[in-house]
C-alpha positions as CSV (number, residue, x, y, z in Angstrom):
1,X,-5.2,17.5,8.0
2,X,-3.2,16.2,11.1
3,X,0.0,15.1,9.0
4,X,1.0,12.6,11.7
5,X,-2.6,10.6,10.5
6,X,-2.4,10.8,6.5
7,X,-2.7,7.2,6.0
8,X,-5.0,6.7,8.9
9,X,-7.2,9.4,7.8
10,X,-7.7,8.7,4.5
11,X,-9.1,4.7,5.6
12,X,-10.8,6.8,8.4
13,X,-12.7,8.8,6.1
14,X,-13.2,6.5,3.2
15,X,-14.7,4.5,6.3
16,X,-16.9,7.2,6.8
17,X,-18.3,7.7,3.7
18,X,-19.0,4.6,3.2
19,X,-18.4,-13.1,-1.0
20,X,-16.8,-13.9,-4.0
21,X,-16.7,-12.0,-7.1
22,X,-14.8,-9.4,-8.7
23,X,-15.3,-7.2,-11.8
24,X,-13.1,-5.9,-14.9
25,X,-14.4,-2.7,-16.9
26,X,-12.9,-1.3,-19.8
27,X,-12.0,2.6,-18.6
28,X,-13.4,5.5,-21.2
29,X,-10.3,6.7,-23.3
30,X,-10.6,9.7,-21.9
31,X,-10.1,9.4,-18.5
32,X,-9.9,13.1,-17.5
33,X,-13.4,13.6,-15.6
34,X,-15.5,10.8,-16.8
35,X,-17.6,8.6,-15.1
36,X,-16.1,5.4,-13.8
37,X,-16.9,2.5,-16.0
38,X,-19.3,-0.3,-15.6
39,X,-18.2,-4.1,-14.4
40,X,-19.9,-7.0,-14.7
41,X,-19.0,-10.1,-12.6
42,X,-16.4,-12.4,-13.9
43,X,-17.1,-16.0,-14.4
44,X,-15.1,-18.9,-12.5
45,X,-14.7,-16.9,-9.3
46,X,-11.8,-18.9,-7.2
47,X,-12.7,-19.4,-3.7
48,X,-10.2,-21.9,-2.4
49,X,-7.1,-21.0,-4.0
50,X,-5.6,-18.4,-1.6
51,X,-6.1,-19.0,1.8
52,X,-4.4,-17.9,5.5
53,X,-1.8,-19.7,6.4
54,X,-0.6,-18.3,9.3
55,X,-1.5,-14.8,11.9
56,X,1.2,-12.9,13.2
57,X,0.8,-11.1,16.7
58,X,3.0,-10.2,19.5
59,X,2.5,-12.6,22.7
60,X,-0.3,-11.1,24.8
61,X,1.9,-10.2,27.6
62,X,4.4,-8.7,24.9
63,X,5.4,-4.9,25.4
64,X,5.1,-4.4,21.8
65,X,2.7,-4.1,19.3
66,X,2.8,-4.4,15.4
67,X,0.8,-1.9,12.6
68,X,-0.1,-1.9,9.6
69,X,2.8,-1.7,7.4
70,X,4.0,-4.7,5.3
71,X,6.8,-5.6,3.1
72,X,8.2,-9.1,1.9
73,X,10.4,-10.3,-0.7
74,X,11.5,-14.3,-0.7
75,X,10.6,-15.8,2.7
76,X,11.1,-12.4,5.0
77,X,8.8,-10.5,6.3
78,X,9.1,-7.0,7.7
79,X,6.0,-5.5,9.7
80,X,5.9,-1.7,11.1
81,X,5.1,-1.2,14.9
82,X,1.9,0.0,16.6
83,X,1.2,3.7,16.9
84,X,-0.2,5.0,20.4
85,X,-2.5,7.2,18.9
86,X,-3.3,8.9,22.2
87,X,-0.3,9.3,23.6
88,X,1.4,9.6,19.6
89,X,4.3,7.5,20.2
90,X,5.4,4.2,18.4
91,X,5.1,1.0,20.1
92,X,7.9,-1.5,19.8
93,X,10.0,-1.4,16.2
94,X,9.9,-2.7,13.0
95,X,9.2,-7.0,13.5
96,X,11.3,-9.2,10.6
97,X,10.3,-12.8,10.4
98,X,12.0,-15.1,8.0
99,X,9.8,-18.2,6.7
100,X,10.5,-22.2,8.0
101,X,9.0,-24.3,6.8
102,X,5.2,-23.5,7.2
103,X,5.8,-21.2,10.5
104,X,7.1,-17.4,10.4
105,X,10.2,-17.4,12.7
106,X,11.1,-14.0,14.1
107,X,14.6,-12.8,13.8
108,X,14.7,-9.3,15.0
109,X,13.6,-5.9,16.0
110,X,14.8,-2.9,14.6
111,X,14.0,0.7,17.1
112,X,14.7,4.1,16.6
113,X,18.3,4.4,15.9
114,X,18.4,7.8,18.7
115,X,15.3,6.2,20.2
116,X,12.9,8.3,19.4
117,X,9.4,7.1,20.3
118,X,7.7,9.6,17.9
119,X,9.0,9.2,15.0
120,X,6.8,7.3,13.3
121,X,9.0,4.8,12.8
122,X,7.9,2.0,9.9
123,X,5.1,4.3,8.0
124,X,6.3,2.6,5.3
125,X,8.8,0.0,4.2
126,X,10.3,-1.4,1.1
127,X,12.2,-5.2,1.5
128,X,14.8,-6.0,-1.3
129,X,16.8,-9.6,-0.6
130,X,19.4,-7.7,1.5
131,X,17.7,-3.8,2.1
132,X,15.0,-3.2,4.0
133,X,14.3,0.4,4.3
134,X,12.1,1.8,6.9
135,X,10.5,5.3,6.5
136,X,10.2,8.0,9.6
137,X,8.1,11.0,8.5
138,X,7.8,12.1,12.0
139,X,11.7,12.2,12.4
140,X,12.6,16.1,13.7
141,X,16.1,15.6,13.9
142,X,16.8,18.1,10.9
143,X,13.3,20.1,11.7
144,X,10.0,19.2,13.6
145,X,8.8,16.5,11.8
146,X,10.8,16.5,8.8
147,X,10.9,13.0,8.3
148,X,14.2,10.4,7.5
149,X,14.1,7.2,6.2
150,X,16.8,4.0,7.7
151,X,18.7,1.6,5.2
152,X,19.2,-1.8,6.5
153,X,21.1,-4.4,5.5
154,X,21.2,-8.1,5.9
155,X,24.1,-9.5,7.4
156,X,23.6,-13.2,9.5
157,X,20.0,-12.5,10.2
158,X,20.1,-9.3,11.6
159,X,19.9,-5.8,9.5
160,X,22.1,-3.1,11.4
161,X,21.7,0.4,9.6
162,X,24.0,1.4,6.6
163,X,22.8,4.9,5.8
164,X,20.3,7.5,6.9
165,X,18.6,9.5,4.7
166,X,17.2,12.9,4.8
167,X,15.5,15.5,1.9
168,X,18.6,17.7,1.0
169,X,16.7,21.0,2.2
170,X,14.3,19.9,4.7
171,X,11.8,21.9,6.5
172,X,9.2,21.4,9.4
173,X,6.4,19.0,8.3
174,X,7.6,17.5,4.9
175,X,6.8,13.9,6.2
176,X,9.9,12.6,4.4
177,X,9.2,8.8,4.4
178,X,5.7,8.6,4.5
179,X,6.1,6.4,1.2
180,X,9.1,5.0,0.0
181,X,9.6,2.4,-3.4
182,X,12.7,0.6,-4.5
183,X,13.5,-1.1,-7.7
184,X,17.5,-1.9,-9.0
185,X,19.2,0.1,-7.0
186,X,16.6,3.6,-7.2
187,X,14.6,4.4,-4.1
188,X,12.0,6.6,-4.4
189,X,10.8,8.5,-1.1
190,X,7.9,10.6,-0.8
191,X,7.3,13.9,1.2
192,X,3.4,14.6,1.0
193,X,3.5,17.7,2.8
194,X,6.6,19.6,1.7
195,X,5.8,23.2,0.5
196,X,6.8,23.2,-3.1
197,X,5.6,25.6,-4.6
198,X,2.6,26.0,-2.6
199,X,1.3,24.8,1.2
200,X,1.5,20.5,1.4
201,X,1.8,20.5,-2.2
202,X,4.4,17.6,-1.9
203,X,7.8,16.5,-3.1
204,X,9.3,13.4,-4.1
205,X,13.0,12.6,-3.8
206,X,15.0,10.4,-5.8
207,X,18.3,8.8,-4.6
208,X,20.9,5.9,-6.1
209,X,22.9,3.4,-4.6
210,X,26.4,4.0,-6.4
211,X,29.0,1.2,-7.0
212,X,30.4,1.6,-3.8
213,X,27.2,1.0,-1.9
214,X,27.1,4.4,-0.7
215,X,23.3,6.3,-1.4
216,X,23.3,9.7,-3.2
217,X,20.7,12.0,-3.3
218,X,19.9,12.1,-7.5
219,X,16.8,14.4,-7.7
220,X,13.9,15.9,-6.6
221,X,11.0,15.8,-8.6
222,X,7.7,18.6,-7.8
223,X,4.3,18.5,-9.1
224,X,3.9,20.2,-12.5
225,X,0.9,22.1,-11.4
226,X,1.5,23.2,-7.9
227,X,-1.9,23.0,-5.6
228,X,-2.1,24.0,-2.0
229,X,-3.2,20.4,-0.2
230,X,-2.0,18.3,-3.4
231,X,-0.1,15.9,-1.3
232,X,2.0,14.9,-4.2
233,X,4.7,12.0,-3.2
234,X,2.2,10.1,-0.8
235,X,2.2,7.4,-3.0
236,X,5.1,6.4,-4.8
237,X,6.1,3.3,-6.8
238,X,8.7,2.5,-9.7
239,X,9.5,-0.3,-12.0
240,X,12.1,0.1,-14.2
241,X,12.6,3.3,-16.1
242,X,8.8,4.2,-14.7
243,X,8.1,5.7,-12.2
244,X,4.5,6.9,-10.4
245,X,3.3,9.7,-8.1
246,X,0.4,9.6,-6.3
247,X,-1.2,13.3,-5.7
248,X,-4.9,12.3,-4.2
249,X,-5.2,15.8,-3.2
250,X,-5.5,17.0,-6.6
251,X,-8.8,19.4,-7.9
252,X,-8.5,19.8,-11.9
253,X,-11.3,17.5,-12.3
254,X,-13.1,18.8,-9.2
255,X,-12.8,18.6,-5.3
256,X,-10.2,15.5,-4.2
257,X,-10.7,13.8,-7.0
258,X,-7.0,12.7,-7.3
259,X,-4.2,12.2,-10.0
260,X,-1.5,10.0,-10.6
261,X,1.8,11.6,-12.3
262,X,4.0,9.6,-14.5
263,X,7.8,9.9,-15.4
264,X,10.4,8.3,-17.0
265,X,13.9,7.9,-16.9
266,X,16.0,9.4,-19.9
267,X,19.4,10.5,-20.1
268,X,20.5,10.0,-17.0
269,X,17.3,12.2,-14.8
270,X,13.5,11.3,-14.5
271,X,11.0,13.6,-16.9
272,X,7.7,13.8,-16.5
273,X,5.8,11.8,-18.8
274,X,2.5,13.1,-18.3
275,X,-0.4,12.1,-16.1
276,X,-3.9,10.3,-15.5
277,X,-6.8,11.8,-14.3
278,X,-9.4,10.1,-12.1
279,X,-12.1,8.0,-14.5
280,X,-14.7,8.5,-11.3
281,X,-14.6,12.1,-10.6
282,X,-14.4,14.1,-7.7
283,X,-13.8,13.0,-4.1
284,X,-11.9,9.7,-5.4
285,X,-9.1,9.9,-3.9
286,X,-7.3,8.8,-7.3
287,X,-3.9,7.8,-6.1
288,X,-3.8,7.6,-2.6
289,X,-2.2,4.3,-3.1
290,X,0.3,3.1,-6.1
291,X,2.0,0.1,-6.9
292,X,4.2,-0.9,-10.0
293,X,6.2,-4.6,-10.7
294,X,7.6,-5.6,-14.4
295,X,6.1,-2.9,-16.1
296,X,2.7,-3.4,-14.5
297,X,1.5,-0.1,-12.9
298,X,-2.0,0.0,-10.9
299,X,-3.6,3.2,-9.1
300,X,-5.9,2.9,-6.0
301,X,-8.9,5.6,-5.7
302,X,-10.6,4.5,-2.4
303,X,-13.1,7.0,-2.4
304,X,-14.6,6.4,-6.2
305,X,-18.1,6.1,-6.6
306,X,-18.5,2.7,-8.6
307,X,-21.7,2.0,-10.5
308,X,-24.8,0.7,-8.4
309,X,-27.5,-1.4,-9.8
310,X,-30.0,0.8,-7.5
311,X,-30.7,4.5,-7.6
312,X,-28.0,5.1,-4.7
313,X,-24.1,5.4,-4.9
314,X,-21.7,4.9,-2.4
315,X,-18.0,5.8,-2.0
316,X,-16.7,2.1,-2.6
317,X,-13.5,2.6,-4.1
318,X,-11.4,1.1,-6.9
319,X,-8.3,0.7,-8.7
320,X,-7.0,1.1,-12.3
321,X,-4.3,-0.6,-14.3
322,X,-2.4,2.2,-16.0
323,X,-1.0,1.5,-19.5
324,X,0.3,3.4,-22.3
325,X,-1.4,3.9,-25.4
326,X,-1.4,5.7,-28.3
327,X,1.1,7.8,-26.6
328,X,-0.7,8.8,-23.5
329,X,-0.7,7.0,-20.4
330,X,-4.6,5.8,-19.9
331,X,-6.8,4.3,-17.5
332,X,-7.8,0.2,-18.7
333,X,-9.2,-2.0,-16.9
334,X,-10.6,-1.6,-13.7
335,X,-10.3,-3.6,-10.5
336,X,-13.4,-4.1,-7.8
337,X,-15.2,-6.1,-6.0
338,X,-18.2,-7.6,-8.0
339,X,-21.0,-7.4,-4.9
340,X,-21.9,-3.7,-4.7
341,X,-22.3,-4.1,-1.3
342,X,-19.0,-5.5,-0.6
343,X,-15.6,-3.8,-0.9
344,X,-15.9,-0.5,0.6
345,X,-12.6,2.0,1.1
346,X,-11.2,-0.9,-2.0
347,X,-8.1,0.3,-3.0
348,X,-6.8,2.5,-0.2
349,X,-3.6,-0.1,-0.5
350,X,-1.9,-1.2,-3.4
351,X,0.7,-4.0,-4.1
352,X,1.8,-5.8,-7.0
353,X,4.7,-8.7,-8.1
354,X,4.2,-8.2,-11.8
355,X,1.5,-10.8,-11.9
356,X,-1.0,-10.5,-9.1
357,X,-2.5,-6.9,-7.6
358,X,-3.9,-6.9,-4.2
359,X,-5.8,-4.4,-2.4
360,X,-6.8,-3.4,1.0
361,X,-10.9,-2.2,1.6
362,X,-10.2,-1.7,5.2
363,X,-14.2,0.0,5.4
364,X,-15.5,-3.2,4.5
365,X,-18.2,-4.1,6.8
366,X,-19.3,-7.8,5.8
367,X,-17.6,-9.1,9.0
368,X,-18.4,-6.2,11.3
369,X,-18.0,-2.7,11.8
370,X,-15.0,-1.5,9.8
371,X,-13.5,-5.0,9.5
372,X,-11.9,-4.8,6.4
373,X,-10.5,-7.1,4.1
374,X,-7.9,-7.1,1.1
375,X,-8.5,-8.8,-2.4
376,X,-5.8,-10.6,-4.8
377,X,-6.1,-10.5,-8.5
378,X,-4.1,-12.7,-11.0
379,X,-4.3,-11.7,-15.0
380,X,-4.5,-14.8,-17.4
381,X,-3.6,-14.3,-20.7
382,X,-6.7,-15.8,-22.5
383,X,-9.5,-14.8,-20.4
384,X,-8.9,-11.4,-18.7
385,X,-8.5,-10.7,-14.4
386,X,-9.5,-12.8,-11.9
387,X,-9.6,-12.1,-8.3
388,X,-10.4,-13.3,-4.8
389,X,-11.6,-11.8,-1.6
390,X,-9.4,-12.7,1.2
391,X,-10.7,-12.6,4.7
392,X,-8.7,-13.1,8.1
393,X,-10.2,-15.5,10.2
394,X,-9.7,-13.1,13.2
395,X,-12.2,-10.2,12.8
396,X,-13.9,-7.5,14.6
397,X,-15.3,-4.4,14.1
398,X,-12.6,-1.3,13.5
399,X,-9.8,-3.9,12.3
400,X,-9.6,-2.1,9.2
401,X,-7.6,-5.2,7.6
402,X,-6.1,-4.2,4.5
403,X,-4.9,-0.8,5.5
404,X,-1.0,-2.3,4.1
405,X,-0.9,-5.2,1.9
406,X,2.0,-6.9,0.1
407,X,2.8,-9.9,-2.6
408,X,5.7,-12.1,-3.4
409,X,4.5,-14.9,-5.9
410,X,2.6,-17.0,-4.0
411,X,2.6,-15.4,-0.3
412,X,0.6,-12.3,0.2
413,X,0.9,-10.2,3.6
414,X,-2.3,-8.2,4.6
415,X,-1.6,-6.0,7.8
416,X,-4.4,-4.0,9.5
417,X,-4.6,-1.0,11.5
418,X,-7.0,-1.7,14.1
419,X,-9.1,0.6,15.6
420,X,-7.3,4.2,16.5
421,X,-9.1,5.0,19.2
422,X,-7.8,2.2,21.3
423,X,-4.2,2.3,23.1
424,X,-2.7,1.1,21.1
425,X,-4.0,0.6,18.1
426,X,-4.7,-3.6,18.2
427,X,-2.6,-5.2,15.3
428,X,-1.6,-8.1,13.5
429,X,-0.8,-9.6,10.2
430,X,-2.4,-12.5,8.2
431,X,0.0,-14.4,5.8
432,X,-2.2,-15.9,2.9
433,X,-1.1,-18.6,0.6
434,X,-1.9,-20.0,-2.5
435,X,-3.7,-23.6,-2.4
436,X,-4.8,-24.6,-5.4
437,X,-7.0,-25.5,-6.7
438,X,-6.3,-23.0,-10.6
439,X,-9.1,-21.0,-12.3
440,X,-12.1,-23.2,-13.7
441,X,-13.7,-21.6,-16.2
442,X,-16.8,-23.1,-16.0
443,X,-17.9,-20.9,-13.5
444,X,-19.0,-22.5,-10.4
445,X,-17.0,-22.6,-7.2
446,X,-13.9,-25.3,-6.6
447,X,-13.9,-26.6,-3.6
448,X,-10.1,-27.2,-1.8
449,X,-8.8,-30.5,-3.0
450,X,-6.4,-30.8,0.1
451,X,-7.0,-28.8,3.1
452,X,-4.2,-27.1,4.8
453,X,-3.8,-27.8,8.5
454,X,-5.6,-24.5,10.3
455,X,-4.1,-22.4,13.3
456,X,-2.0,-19.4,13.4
457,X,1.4,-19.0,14.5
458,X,2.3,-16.8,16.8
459,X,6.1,-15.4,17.0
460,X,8.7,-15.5,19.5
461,X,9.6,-12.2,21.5
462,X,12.1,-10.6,19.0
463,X,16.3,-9.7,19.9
464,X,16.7,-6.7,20.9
């Protein structure tokens, strides 16, 4: 697999292979090979209570374009450019927009720090009230495509660069940066392609921010099992003394069908804690996307068959909340879309606060071709998950909406990677927000008690 098109190629292909409602199953308790469990639909379905508030997109004379990537924390917003997928070179830098009000005002650009146009520059990104850290897999400044990842901090509205980092032996095509978490002062990078101990088995890289600010380099962790094509490290999330690794490459419980490593931080390192198989089986995908908030830790497997009432499955995709018990770490309840026919590549993109869990589907295909769409779920304490399918108003085939998604309490950030074919890739991102009104119960849809004025807002050209 092209390493420059990881991410693209996994929505690509669960595209390939492939309103309202949602479904909860209970997972098998052993969740090592066994068929993914069945969903029913939940009652009380909310259909008004997130909706888009605003669309972000560069002017249409604008020499920039933006891509999937989202990150927000607190009223700012960080967006990853365009990729020229042709031509392989980035388009523009990564957009931050800090929220006014009800519009998204742009404050700046961050580029390359060398320039360098093919770099990959905003794969992923992490946003902390004063860091925002930008990952560069395609960075070859220590080796062809080694990867670096760029700290930022806040300072008066702009975010000039504190630190780069870099894998302390890197070689050619580790994709350092390709996923990056941060939680209390830990960032987490991931190098889904580094040989250890066997060809793209993956690496993950640990490093901590030390009194003086300064970011040291605290530990690599390697895949327990080495597997040539694991692609360990490109998912990463932490929370806390947890952390997760996504390996989707994995094949103990048959061809791709994914696994998610856990560890846990003790005396001073991170150990590995053990790990969860796919419930769904092979060719899941089973942690191509991770997320973890407040001790809540959820698992994406885009490719999982979920149960049809007809005699034919499809690759649909869904996503797991991962929880220990009984000392192991097990699959509980599931998260999917309730129409069967709804939903597909769900999971491919994973966020969580602590209290909601959204997820990208960018093969969807109610709205055309490869639209897409992402989902939001909120878990109430007396009756279980509940979820809602949120759907841009802008829409066209190959959008693939949902291909990045992320949450901050009530503001959720769905970014999609339009159609790679086209030069660039078309992007933009739809800011959702919660409306009211809360859950009923009852069952039947609630219709919006106050409407929120519509249009989208479109942001200034950025600083340079």
């Amino acid at each position: 697999m092209d390493g420059s098109r990881i991410r693209a190629s996994v929505a690509r292909m669960v595209a390939a292979c492939a309103a309202w409602g949602a479904m909860v199953g209970g997972a098998p308790a052993d969740t090592d090979g066994s068929p993914a469990p069945a969903g029913g639909d939940l009652r009380g379905w909310r259909r008004s209570e997130w909706r888009e508030a605003a669309t972000l997109q560069p002017p249409a004379d604008a020499a920039w374009a933006i891509g999937p990537a989202v990150a927000l924390c607190h009223g700012t917003l960080a967006v990853a450019p365009a990729r020229d997928w042709d031509l392989g070179h980035d388009v523009g830098g990564v957009q931050v927009y800090r929220r006014s009000g009800s519009r998204w005002r742009s404050l700046t650009q961050i580029v390359h720090p060398a320039g360098e146009a093919r770099a990959h520059l905003g794969a992923a990104l992490v946003l902390s009230d004063a860091l925002l850290v930008i990952g560069a897999p395609h960075e070859s400044s220590d080796a062809f495509q080694a990867g670096a990842v760029f700290v930022h901090a806040a300072r008066h509205e702009q975010w000039p660069l504190v630190a780069t980092l870099h894998r302390p032996r890197p070689s050619t095509s580790d994709l350092f940066g390709t996923a990056l978490a941060l939680d209390q002062g830990t960032l987490v990078v991931g190098a889904p392609k580094a040989d250890q101990g066997g060809l793209d088995t993956g690496a993950v890289e640990v490093f901590h921010q030390d009194a003086t600010g300064e970011w040291i380099h605290a530990q690599t962790l390697a895949p327990p099992d080495p597997q040539t094509g694991l692609l360990f490290g490109i998912a990463v999330a932490v929370s806390g003394d947890t952390l997760l690794v996504g390996a989707p490459g994995d094949s103990a419980q048959g061809p791709l069908a994914g696994r998610v490593h856990v560890y846990r931080h003790s005396r001073g390192s991170w150990r590995w804690d053990g790990s969860v198989g796919c419930p769904a089986g092979p060719r899941s995908w089973f942690g191509a996307a991770v997320a973890a908030s407040k001790g809540l830790l959820v698992a994406g497997a885009p490719r999982a068959t979920r149960p049809l009432a007809s005699r034919v499955d499809f690759d649909r995709g869904a996503a797991w909340i991962i929880e220990h018990v009984a000392g192991s770490w097990r699959c509980t309840d599931m998260l999917a879309p309730g129409s069967q026919r709804e939903g597909d590549g769900f999971g491919v993109a994973l966020a969580t606060d602590g209290d909601s869990v959204v997820a990208g589907a960018t093969a969807d295909s109610v709205r055309g071709d490869l639209s897409g769409c992402a989902y939001v779920f909120e878990r109430r304490a007396v009756d279980g998950w509940h979820g809602q399918r949120l759907d841009p108003r802008r829409a066209g085939d190959s959008a693939l909406i949902g291909h990045g998604v992320a949450v901050d309490g009530a503001c959720v950030a769905v970014g999609r990677l339009g159609d790679p074919e086209a030069d660039p890739a078309p992007g933009s991102v739809s800011v959702f927000e919660r409306a009211g009104p809360h859950f009923d119960p009852s069952g039947p849809h609630v219709p919006v008690a106050a409407e929120r004025a519509e249009g989208s807002v479109q942001p200034v050209a950025p600083s340079m």
